[in-house]
PAZAPA-4460 file (N, C-alpha, C; in steps of 0.05 Angstrom, whole numbers, plus 32768, in hexadecimal, padded with zeros to 4 digits):
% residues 103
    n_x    n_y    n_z   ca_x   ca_y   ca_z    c_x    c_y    c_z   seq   type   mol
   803C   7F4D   7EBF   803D   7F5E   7ED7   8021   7F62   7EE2     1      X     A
   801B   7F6A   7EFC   8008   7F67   7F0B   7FF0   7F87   7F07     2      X     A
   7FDE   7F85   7F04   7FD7   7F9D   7F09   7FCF   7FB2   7F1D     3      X     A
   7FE4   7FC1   7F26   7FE5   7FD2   7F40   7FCF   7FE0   7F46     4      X     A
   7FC5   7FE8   7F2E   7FA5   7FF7   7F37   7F98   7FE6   7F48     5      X     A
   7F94   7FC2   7F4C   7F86   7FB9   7F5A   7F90   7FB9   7F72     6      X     A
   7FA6   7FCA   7F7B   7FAC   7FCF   7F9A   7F9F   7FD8   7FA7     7      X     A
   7F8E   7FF4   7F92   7F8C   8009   7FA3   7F71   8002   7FB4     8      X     A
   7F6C   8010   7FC9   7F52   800A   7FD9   7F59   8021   7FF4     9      X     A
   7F38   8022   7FFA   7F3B   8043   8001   7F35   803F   8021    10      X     A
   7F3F   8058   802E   7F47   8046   8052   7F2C   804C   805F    11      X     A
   7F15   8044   8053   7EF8   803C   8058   7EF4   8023   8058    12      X     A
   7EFF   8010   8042   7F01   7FFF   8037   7F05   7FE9   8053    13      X     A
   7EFD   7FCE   8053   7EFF   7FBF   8064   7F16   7FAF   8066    14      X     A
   7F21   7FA3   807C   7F42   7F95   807D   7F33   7F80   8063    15      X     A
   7F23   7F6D   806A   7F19   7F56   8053   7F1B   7F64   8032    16      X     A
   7F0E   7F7C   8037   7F0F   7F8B   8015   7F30   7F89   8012    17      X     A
   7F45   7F96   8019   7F61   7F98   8020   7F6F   7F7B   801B    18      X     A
   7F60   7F6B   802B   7F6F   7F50   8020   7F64   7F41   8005    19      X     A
   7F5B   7F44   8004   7F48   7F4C   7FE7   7F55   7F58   7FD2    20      X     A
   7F60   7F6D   7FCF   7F73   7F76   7FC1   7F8C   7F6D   7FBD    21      X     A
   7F91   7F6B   7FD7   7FB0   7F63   7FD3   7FAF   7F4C   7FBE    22      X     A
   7FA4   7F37   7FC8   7F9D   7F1C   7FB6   7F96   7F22   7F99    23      X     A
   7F89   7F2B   7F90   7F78   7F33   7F73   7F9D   7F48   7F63    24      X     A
   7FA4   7F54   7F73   7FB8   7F67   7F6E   7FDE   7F55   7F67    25      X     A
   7FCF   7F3E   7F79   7FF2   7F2E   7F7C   800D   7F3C   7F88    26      X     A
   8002   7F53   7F94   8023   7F67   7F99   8028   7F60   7FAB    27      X     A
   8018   7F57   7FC1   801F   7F55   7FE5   801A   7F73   7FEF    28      X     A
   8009   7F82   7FDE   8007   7F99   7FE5   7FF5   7FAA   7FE0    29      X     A
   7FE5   7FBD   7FF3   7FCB   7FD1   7FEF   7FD2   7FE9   7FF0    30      X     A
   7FD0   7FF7   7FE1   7FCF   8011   7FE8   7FBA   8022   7FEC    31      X     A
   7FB5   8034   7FFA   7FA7   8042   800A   7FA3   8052   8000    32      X     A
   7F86   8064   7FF4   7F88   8077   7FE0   7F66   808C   7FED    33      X     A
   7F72   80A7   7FE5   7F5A   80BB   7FE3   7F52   80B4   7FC8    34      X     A
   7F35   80C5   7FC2   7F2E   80C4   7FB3   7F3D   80D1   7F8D    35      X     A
   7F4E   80E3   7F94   7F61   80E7   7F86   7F7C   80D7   7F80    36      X     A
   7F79   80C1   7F8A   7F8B   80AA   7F86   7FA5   80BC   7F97    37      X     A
   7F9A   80C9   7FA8   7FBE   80DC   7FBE   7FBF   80B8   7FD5    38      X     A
   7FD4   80B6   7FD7   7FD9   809C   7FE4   7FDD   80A1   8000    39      X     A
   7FD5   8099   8016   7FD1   80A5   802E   7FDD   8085   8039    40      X     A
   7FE0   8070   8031   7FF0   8057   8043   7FF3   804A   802C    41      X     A
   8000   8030   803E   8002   800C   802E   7FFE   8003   8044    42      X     A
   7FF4   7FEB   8036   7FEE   7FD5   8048   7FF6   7FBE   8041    43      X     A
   8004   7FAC   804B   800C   7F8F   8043   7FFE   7F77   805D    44      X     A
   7FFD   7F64   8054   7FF7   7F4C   805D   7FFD   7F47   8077    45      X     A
   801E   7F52   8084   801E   7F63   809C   8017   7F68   80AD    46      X     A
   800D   7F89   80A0   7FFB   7F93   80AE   7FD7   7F8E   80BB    47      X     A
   7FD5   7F7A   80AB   7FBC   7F70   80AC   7FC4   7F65   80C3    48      X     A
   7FCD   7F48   80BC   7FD3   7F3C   80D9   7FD8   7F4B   80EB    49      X     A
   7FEB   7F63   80EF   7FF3   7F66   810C   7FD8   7F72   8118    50      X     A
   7FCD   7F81   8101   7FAF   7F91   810D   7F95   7F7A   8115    51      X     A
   7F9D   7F5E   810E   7F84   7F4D   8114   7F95   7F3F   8134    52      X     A
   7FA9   7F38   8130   7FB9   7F38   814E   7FB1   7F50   8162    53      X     A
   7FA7   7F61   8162   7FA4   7F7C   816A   7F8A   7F7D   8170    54      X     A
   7F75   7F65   816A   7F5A   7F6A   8171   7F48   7F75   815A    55      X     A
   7F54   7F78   813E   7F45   7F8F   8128   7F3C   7F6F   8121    56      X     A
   7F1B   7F79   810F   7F0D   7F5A   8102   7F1B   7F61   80DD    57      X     A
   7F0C   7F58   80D2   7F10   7F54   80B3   7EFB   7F70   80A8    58      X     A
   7EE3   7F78   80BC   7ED1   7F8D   80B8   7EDC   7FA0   80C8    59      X     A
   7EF1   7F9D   80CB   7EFF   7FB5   80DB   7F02   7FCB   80BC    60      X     A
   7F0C   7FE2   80C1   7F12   7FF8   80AE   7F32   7FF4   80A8    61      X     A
   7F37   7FFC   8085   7F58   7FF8   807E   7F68   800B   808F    62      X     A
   7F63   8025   8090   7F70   8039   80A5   7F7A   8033   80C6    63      X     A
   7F69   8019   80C8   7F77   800C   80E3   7F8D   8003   80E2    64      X     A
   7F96   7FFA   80C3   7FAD   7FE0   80C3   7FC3   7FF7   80AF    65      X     A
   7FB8   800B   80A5   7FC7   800E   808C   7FE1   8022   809D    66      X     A
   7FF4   8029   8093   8016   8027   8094   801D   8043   8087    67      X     A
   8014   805B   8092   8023   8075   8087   803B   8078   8088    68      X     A
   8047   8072   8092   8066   8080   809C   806F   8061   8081    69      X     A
   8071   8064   8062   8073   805F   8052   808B   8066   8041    70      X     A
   809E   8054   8036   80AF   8061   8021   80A5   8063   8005    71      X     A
   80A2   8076   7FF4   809C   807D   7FE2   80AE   8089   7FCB    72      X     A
   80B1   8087   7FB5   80C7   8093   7FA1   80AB   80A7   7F96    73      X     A
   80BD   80C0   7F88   80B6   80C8   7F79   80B1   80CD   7F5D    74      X     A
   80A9   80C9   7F44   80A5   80CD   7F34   80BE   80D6   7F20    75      X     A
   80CE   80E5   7F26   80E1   80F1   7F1F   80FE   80E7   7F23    76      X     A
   80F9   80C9   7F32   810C   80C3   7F3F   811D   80B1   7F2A    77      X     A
   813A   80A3   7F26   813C   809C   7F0C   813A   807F   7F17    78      X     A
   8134   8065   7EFE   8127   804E   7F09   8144   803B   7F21    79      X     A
   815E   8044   7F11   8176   8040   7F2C   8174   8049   7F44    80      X     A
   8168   8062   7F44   816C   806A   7F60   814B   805E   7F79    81      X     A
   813C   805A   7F6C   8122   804D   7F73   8132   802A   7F79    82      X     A
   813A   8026   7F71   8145   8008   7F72   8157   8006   7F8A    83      X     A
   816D   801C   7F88   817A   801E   7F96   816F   801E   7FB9    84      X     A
   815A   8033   7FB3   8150   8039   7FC9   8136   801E   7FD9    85      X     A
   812F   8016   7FCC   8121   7FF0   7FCD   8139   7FEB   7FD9    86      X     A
   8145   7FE2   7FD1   8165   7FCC   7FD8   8169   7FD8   7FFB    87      X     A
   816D   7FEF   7FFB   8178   7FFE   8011   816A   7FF9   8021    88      X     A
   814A   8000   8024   8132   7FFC   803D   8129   7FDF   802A    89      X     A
   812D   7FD1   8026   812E   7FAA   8021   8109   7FAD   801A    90      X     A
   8103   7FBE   8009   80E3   7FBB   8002   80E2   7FAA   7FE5    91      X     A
   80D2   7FA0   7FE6   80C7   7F92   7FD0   80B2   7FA7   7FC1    92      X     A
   80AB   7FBA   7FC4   8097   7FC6   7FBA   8099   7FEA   7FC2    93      X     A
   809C   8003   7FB2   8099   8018   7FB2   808A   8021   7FA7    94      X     A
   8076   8030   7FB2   8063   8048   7F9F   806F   805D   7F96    95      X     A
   8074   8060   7F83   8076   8078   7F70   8064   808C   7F6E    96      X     A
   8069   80A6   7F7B   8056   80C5   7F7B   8059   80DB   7F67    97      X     A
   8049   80E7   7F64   8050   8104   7F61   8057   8111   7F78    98      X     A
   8057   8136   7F6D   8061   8140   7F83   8049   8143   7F9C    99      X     A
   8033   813C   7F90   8013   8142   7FA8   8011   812C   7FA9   100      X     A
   8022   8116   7FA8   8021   80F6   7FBD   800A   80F2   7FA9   101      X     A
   8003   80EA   7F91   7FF1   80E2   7F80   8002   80D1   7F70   102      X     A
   7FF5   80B4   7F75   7FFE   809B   7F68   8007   80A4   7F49   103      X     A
***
C-alpha cells in the first residue's frame, strides 16, 4: 500500500511541488494541509490541469488549484459505511478526520 503521508503538501507549496507528490505518493491525490496536519483541500491531477487551462504556471501556489468543498469521512465512521459512501459520490479516494478536520 502506498504511503499517504507523501500526499500531504501545504497550500504554499507549488502546483510542480503538488505534482510531485501526487507521483512519489501513487494515490492520484494531494492533500492540503495546515501545519497541524487540519486538512483544508485535495487536489488531484484534475485540478491541476483545469487551473493550468486557467492561465495558473507550475510556480503558481497549491491554494489556486486545491478543492475545498471536499468529501471527507470521519474517523468514527464504520469501514461499510465509508465504502458505502465512496460507491455513492463514485470517489476513488476519502480522507478520514477527526472531529477538528485533523488527518
Amino acid at each position: 500500500m502506498a504511503d499517504w503521508l507523501k500526499t500531504l503538501v501545504s497550500p504554499t507549496n507549488t502546483i510542480r511541488q503538488v505534482l510531485a507528490a501526487i507521483d512519489a505518493a501513487e494515490l492520484q491525490i494531494a492533500l492540503v494541509v495546515d501545519e497541524e496536519k487540519k486538512l483544508l483541500g485535495v487536489i488531484t491531477d484534475g485540478d491541476v490541469r483545469r487551473g493550468l487551462l486557467a492561465g495558473l504556471t507550475l510556480e503558481s501556489a497549491a491554494s489556486k488549484v486545491m478543492n475545498t468543498h471536499f468529501t471527507s469521512a470521519t474517523k468514527d465512521m464504520k469501514p461499510s459505511a465509508i465504502e458505502t459512501l465512496m460507491r455513492d459520490k463514485q470517489l476513488r479516494h476519502i480522507p478520514i478526520m477527526d472531529e477538528s478536520g485533523i488527518l
